[in-house]
C-alpha positions in Angstrom: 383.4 255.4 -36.1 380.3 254.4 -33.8 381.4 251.7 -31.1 378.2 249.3 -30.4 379.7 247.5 -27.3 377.8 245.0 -25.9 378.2 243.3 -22.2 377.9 239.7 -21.1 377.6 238.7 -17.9 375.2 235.9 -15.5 375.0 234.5 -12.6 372.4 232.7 -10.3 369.0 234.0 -9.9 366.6 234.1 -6.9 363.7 232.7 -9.9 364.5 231.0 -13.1 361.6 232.8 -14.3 362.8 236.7 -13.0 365.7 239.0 -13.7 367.0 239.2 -9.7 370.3 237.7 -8.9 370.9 236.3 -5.5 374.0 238.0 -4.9 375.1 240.4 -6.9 378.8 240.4 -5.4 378.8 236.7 -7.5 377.8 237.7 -10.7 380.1 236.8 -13.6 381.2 239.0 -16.1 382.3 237.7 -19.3 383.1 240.3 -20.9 383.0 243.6 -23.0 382.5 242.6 -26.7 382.6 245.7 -29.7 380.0 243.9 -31.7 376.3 241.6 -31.0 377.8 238.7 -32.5 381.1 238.2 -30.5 378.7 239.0 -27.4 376.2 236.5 -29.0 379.3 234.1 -28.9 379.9 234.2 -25.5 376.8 234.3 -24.1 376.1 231.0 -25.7 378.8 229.6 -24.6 378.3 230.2 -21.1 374.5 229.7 -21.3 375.5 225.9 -22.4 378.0 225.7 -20.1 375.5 226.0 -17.6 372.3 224.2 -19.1 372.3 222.0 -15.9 371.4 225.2 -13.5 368.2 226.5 -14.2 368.4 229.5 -11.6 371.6 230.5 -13.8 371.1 232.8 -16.9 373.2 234.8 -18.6 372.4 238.3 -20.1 373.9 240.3 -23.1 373.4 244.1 -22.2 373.7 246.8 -25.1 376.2 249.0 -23.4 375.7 251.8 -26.7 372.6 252.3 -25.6 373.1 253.1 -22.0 374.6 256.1 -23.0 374.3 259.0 -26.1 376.9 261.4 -25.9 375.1 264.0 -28.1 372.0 264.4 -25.4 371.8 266.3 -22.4 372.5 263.9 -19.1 369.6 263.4 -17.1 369.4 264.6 -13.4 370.3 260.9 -12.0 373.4 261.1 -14.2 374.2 264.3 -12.7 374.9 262.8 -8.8 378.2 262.8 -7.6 378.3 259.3 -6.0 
């Protein structure tokens, strides 16, 4: 069975308008979800939370498709860091 896992996490950004955080040691992570809607959930929930903050956003990330097991890695997957 294919696992879609899905992300959620936000935090204050240097623009409302961009995708940079201003410190990424603050961000908040919601969670790990194993479907869109339960992600969907939470990310509105914390996205109304915080309707007063403009620089804060929340994001969901589609963690099944950082990764595809059946391809080859590529070379910046091959570090050792």
């Amino acid at each position: 069975m294919t696992q879609r896992l899905h992300l959620v996490f936000g935090g204050d950004l240097v623009d409302p308008s961009g995708t940079t955080f201003k410190d990424v040691d603050d961000i908040h992570i919601v969670g790990i979800f194993p479907n869109y809607a339960a992600a969907y959930d939470a990310w509105k929930a914390e996205a109304q939370r915080t309707v007063d903050n403009a620089h804060t956003r929340y994001f969901i990330a589609h963690l099944h498709r950082l990764r595809d097991e059946g391809r080859e890695a590529s070379p910046t997957e091959e570090l050792d860091d």
